[in-house]
Backbone as CSV, one residue per row, in Angstrom:
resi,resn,N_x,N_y,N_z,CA_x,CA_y,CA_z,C_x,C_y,C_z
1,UNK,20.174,-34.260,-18.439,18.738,-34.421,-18.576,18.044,-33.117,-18.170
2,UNK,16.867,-32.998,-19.181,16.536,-31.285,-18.601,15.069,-31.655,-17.914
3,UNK,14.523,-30.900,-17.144,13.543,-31.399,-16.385,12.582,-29.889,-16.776
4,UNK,11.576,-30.042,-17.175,10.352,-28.394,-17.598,9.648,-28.767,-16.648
5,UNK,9.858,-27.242,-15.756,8.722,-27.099,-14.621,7.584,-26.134,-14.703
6,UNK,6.408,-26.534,-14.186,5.528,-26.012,-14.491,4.675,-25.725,-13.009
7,UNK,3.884,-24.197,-12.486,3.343,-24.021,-11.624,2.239,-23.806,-11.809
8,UNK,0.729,-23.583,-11.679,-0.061,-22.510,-11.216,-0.447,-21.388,-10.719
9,UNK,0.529,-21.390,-9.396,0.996,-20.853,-8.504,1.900,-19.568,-9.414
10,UNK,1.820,-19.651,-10.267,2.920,-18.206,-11.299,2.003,-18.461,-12.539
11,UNK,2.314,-17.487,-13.149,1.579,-17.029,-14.610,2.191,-18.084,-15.786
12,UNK,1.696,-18.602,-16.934,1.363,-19.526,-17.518,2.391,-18.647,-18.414
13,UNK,3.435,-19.312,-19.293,4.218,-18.717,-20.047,2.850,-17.982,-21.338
14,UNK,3.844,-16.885,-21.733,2.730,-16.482,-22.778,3.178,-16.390,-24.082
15,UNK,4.155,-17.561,-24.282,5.303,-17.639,-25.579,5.604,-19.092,-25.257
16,UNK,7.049,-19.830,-26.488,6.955,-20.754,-26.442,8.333,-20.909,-25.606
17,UNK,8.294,-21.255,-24.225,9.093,-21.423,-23.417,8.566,-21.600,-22.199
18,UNK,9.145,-22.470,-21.320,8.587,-22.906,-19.816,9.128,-21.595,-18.742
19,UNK,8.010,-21.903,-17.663,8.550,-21.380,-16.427,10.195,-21.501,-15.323
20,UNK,10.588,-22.965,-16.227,11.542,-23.087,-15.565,12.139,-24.505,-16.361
21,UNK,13.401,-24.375,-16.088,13.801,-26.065,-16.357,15.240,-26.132,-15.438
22,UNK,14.941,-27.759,-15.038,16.346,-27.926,-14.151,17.034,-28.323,-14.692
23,UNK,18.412,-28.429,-14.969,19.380,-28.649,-15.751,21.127,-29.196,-15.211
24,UNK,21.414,-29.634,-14.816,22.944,-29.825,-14.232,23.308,-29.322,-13.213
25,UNK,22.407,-29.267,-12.112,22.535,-28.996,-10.700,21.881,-27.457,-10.600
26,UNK,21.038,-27.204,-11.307,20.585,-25.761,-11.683,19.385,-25.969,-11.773
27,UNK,18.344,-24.516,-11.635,17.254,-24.099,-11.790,17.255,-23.066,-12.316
28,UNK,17.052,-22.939,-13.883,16.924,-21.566,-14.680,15.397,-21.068,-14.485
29,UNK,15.158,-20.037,-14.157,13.845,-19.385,-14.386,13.872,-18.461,-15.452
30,UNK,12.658,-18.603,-16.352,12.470,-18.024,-17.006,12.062,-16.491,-16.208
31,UNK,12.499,-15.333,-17.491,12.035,-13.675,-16.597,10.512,-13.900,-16.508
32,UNK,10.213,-13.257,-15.068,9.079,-13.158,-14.281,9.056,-11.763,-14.294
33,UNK,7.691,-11.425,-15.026,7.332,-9.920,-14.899,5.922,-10.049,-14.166
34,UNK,5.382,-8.732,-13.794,4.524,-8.853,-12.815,2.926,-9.222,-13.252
35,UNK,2.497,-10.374,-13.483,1.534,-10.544,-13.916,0.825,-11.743,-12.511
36,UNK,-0.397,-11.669,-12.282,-1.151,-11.736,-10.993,-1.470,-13.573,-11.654
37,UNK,-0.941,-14.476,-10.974,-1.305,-15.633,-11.766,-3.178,-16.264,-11.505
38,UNK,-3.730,-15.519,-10.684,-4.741,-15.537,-10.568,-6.142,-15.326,-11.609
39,UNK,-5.685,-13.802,-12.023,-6.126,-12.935,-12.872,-5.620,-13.360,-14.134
40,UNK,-4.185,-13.853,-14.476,-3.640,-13.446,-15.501,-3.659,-12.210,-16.371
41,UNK,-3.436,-10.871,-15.178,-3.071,-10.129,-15.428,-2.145,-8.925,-15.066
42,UNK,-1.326,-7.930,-15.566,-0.977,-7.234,-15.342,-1.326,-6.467,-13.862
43,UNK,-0.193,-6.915,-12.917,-0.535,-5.581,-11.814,-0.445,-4.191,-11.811
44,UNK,-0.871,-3.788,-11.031,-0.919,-2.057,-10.446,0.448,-1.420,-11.637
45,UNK,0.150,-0.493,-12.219,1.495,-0.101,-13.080,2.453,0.979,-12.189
46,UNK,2.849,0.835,-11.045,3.783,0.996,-9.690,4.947,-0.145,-9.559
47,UNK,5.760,0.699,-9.894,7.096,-0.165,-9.427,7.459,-0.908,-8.582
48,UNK,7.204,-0.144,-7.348,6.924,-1.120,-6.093,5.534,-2.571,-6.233
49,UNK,4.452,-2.201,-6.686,3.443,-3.347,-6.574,4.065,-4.582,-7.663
50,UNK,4.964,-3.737,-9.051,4.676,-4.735,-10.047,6.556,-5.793,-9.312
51,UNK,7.282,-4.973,-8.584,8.755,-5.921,-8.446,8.050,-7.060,-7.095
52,UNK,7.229,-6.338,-6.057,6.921,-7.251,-5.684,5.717,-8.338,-6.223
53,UNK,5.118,-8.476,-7.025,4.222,-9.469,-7.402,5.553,-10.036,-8.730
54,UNK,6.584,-9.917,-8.860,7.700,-10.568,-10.067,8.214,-11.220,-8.713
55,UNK,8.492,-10.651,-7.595,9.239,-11.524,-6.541,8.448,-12.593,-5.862
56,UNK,6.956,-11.988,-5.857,6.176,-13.707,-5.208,6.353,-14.481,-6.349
57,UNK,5.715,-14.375,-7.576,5.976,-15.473,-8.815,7.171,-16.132,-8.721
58,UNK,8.495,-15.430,-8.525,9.559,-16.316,-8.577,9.518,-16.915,-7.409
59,UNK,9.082,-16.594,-6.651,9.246,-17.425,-5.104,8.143,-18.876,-4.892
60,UNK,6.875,-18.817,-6.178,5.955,-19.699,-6.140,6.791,-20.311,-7.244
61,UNK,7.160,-20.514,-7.977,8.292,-21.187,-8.998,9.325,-21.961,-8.059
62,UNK,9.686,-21.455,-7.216,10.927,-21.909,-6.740,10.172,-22.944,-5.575
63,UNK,9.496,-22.799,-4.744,8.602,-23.599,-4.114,8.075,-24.668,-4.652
64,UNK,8.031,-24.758,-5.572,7.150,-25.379,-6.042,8.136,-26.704,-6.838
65,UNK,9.933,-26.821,-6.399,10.532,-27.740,-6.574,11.264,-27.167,-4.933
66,UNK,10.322,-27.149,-4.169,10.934,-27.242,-2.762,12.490,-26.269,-2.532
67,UNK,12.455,-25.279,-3.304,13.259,-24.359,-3.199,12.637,-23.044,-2.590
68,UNK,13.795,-22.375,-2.275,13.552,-20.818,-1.505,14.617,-19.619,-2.057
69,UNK,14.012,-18.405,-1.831,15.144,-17.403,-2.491,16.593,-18.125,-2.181
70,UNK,16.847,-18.740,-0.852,18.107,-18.870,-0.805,19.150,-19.850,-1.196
71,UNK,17.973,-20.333,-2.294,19.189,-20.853,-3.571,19.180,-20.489,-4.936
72,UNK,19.137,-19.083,-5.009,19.413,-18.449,-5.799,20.773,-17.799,-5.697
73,UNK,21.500,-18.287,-6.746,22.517,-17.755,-7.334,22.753,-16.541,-8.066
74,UNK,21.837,-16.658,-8.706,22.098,-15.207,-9.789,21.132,-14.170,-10.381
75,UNK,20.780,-13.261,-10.523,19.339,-12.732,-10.569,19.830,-11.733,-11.815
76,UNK,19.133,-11.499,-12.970,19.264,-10.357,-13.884,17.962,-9.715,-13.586
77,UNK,17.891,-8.274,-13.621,16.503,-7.427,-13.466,16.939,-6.735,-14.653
78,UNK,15.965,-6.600,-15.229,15.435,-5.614,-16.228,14.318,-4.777,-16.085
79,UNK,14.726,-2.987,-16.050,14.167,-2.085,-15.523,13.632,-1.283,-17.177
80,UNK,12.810,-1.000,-16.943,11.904,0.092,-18.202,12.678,1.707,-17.773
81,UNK,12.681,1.657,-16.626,13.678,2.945,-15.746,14.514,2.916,-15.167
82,UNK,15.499,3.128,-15.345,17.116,3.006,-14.353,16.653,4.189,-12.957
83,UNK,15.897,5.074,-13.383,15.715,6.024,-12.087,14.923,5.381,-11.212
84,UNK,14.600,4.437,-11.502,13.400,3.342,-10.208,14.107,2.648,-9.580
85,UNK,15.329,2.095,-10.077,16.265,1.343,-9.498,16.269,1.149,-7.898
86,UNK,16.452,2.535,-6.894,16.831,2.667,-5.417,15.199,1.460,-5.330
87,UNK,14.460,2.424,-5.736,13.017,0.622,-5.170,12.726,0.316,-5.488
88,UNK,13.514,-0.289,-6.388,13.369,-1.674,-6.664,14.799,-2.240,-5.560
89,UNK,15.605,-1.538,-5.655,16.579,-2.467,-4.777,15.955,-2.762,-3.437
90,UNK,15.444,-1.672,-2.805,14.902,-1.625,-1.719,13.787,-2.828,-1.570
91,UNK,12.472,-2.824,-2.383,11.515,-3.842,-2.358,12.243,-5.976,-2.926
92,UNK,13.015,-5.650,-3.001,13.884,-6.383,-4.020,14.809,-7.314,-2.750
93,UNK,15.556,-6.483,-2.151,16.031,-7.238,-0.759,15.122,-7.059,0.024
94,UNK,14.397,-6.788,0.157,13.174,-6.880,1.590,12.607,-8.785,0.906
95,UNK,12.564,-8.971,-0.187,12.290,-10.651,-0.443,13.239,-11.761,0.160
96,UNK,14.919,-11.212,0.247,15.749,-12.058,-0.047,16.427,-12.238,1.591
97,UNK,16.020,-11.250,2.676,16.450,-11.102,3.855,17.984,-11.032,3.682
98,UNK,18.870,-11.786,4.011,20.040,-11.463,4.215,20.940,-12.252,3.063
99,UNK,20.154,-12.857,2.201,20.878,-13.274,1.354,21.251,-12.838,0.262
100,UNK,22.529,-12.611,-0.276,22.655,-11.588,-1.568,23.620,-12.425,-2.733
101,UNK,22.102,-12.897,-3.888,22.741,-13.502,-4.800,23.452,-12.625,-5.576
102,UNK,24.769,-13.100,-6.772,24.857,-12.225,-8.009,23.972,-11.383,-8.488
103,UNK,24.220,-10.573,-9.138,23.052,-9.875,-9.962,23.569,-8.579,-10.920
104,UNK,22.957,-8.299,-12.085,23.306,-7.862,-12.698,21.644,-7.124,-12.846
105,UNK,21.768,-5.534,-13.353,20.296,-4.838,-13.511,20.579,-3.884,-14.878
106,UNK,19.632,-3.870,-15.401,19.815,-3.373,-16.671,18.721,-2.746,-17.575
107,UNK,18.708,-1.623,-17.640,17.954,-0.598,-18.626,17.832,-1.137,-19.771
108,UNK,16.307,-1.490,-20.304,16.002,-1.942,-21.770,14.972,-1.064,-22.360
109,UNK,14.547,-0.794,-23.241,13.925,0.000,-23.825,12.232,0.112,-23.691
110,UNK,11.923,-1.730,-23.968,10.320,-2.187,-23.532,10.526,-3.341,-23.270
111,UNK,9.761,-3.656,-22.201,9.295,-5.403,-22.008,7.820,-5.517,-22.577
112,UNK,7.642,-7.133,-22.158,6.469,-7.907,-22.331,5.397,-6.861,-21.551
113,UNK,4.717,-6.747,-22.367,3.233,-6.351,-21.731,3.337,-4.501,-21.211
114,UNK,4.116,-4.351,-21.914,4.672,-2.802,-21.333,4.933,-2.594,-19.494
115,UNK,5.080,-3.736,-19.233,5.502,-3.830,-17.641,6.920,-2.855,-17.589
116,UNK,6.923,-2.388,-16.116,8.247,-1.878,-15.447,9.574,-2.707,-15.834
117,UNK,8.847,-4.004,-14.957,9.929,-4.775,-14.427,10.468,-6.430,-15.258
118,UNK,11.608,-7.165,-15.194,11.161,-8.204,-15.476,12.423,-8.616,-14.701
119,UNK,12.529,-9.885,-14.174,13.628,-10.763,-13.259,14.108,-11.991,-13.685
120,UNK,14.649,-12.335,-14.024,15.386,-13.949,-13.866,16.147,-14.211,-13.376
121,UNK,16.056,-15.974,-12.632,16.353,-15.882,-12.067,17.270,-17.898,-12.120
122,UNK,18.434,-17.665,-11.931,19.236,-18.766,-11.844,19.609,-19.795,-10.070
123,UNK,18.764,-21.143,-10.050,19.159,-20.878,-8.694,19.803,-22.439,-8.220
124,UNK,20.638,-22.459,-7.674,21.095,-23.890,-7.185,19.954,-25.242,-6.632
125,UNK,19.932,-25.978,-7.216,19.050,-27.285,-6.668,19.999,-27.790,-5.259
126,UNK,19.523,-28.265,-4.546,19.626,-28.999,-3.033,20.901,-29.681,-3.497
């Protein structure tokens, strides 16, 4: 049974796909790029401002079925720059404290909205 989750608290998909769905002991998140769910818009175009406003969104997603980074399993990042990488790693574990899911990071050409950054994120239900 698939369960579509939906926040406020994170930016409103801007295509045809949910923020999240639970699925067979899982929580897939859809990629979270840095968009201000307030504003519905694009943050600061800084690497550092835009990974951390992709890391609160996923963290108001995950809250929001009573989860926390630390049931996250698996994280893909997608970088606009592989040379930004060191901070993003840096701003990136400063979210996760001592917990270190899978992860895989990866140089793409363009994202959504000409953002830096984009994250998804796979995470274990209770």
């Amino acid at each position: 049974m698939l369960n579509v989750i939906f926040t406020e608290k994170a930016p409103k998909a801007i295509g045809p796909y949910s923020q999240g769905i639970k699925a067979g002991g899982f929580f897939f998140l859809s990629g979270q790029i840095p968009v201000d769910p307030e504003t519905n818009e694009v943050v600061e175009n800084n690497i550092i401002v835009q990974t951390n406003q992709v890391m609160k969104n996923i963290k108001a997603i995950l809250e929001s079925e009573d989860l926390s980074v630390k049931n996250i399993v698996k994280t893909t990042i997608f970088l606009s720059d592989m040379n930004q990488f060191s901070l993003v790693n840096e701003e990136y574990g400063k979210h996760l404290g001592e917990h270190r899911p899978a992860r895989s990071t990866v140089e793409i050409s363009r994202l959504p909205k000409d953002v830096l950054i984009e994250i998804e994120v796979i995470a274990a239900l209770k």
